[in-house]
C-alpha positions as CSV (number, residue, x, y, z in Angstrom):
1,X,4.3,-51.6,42.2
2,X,2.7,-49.2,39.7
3,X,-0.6,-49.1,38.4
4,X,-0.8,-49.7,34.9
5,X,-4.1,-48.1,34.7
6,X,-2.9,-45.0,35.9
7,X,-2.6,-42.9,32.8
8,X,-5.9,-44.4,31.7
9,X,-7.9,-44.0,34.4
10,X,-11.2,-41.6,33.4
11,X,-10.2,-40.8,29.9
12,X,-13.3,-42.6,28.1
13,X,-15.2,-40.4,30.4
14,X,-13.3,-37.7,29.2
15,X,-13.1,-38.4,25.8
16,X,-17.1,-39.2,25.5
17,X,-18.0,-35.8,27.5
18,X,-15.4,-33.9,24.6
19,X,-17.5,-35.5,21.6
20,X,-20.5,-34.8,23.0
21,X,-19.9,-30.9,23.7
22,X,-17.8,-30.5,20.5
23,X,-20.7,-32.0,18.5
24,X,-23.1,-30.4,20.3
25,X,-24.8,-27.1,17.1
26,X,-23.9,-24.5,19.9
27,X,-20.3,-25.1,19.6
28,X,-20.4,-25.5,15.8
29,X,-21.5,-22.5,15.5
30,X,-19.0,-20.9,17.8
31,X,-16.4,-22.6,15.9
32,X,-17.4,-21.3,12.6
33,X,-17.9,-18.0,13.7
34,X,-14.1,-17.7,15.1
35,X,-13.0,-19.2,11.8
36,X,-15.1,-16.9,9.8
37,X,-13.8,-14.0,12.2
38,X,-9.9,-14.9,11.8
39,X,-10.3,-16.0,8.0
40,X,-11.8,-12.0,7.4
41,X,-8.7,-11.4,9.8
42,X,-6.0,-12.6,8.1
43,X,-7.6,-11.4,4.3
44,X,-7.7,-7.7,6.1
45,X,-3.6,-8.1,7.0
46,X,-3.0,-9.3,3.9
47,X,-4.3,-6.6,1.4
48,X,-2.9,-4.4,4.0
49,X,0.8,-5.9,3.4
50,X,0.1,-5.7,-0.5
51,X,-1.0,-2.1,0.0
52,X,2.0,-1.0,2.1
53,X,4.2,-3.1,-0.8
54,X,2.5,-0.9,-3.1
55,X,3.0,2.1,-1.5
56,X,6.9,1.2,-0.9
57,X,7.1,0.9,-4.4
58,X,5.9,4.0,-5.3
59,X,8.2,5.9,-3.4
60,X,11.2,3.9,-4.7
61,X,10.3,4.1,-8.5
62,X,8.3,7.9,-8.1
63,X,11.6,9.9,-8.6
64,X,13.4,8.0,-11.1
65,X,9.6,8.4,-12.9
66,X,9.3,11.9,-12.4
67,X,12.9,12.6,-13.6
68,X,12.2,10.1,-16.7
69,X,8.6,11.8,-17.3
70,X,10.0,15.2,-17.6
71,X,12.7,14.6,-19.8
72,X,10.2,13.0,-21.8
73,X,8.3,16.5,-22.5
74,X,12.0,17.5,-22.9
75,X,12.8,15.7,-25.4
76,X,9.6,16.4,-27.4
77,X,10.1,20.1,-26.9
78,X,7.1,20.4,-24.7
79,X,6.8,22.1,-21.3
80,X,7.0,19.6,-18.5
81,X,4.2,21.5,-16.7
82,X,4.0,19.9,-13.4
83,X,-0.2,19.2,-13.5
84,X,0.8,17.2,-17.1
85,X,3.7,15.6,-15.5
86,X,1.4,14.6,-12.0
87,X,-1.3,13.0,-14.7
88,X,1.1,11.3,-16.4
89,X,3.2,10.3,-13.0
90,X,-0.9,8.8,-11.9
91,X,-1.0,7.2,-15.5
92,X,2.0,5.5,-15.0
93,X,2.3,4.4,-11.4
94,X,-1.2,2.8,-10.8
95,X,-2.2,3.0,-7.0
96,X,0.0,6.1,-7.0
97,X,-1.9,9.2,-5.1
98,X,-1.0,12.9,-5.6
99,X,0.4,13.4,-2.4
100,X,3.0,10.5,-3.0
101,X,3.5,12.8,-6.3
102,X,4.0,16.2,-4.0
103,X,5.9,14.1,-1.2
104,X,8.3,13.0,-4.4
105,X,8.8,16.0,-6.2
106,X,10.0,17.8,-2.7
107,X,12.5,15.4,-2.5
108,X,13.5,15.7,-5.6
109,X,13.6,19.5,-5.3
110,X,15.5,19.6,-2.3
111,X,17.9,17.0,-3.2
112,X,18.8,19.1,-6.4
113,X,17.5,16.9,-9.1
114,X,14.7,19.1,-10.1
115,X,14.1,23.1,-10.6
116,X,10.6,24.3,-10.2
117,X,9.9,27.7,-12.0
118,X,6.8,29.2,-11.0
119,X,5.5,31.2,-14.0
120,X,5.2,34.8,-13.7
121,X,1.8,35.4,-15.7
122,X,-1.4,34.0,-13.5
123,X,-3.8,32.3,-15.5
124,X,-7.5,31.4,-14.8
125,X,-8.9,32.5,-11.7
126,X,-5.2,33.6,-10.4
127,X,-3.7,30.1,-10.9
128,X,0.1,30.4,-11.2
129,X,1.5,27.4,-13.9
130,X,5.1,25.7,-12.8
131,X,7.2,24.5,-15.3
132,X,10.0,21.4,-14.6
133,X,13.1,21.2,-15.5
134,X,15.9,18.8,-14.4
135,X,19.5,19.5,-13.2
136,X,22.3,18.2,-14.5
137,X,25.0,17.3,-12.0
């Protein structure tokens, strides 16, 4: 025959010592502490997803911007002079750094979309000005 106390056997014991230690300010503290610790935790990993999401963007919508940027001046009959077209690229795209701008324009430059002259004059202090221009094709 089986004891039908079996599975109930000590757990008031049990159950009283858990209250008593869980209730205890020591163990509050400890509990709000972790909480506090995951909660700043998880808020870190988060704006560090939104960042990386941000950054993705960027890099999908900086050469398609770029291109659209200096046909822009194009079409105005301006110079796309890279430093303009960089401040407008960091108008446009905000939470966009120069060296996403650089990292973009080399691709663009190597993949043919883009033609960098380097003008032949130097102007303040040596300083060399680059003009863009896109390639059909």
């Amino acid at each position: 025959m089986t004891n039908p106390n079996a599975f109930t056997l000590g757990t008031q014991e049990r159950s009283d010592n858990y209250w008593a230690r869980v209730m205890t300010p020591e163990y509050q503290a400890a509990k709000q502490a972790r909480e506090a610790t995951e909660k700043l935790e998880a808020e870190r990993q988060e704006q560090q997803q939104k960042d990386e999401w941000q950054r993705q963007a960027v890099m999908n919508f900086a050469g398609p911007a770029i291109l659209d940027i200096v046909q822009g001046y194009l079409a105005q009959n301006r110079p796309a002079v890279s430093n303009d077209v960089k401040a407008t690229f960091l108008e446009r795209l905000p939470g966009a750094t120069e060296a996403e701008f650089r990292n973009a324009l080399e691709v663009l430059k190597q993949t043919g979309h883009v033609h960098e002259l380097v003008s032949s004059t130097q102007g303040f202090m040596g300083e060399r000005t680059s003009h863009l221009y896109p390639l059909e094709g």
